[in-house]
C-alpha positions in Angstrom: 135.4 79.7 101.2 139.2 78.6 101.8 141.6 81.0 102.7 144.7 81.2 100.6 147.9 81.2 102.1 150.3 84.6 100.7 153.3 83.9 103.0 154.7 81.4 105.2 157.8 81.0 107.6 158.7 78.0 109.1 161.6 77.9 111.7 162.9 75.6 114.9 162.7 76.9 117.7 164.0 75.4 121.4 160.3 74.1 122.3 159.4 72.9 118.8 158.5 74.4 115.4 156.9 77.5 114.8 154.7 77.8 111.7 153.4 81.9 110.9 151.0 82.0 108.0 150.0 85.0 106.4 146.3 84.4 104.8 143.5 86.3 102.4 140.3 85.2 101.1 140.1 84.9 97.7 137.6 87.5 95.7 134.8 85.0 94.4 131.7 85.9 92.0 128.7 85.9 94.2 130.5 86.8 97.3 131.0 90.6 98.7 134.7 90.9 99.5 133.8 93.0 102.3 132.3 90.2 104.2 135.8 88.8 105.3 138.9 90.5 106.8 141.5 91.8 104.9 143.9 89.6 106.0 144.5 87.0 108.5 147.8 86.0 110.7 147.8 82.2 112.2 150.7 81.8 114.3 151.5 78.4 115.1 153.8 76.4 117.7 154.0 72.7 117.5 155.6 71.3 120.4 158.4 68.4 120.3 156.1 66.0 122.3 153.7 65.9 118.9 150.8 66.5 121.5 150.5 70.1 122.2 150.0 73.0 120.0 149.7 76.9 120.6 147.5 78.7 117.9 147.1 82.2 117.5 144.9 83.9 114.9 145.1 87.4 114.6 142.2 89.1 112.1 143.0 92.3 110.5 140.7 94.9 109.7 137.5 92.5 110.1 134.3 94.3 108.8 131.6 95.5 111.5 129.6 92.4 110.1 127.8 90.1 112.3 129.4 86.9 111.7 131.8 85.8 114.8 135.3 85.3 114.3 135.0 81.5 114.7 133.0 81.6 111.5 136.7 82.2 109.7 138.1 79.3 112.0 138.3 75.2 111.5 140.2 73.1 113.0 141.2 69.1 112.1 142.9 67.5 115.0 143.0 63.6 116.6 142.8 62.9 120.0 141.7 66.2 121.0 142.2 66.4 125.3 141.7 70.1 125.8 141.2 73.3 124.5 142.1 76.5 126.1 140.9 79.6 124.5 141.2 83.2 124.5 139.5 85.9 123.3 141.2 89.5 123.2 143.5 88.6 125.9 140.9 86.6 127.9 140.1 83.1 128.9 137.0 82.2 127.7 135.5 78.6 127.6 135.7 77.2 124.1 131.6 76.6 124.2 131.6 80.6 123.9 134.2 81.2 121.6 132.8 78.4 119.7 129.2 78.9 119.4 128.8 82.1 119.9 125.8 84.1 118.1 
């Protein structure tokens, strides 16, 4: 299921343009709304170059279910070189944050 997006800003900013989108999962028959966060926050900085981007995705109030946060995550990109990732302030290799069980 797609999350929809309730707010967005766009503004320029000295390295690039910074994108903040406000999400929420829509309610769907079948589904148990408590399965999913109540909201989500994916702050976005796309630098000048075009080949560099900083994402962060904040999750609020996620349910004590067993699904991993990368469950709510999907990303489209060309010419991918590198990912760095953290998790909850950490460096983490993106094979863990990834495929994590």
């Amino acid at each position: 299921m797609k999350a929809n997006v309730i707010n967005q800003i766009t503004r320029k900013e000295k390295q690039g343009v910074r994108i903040i989108s406000e999400l929420a999962f829509p309610e769907h028959e079948g589904v148990d709304k408590r399965m999913y966060p109540e909201r989500m926050q994916v702050n976005t900085l796309l630098y000048r170059s075009g080949k560099k981007a900083d994402v962060a995705v904040t999750i609020y109030k996620k349910p004590a279910v067993r699904l991993p946060e990368t469950y709510l995550l999907s990303f489209n990109a060309d010419n991918i070189r590198s990912i760095i990732a953290e998790k909850v302030g950490e460096r983490v290799g993106a094979k863990k944050l990834f495929w994590s069980m």
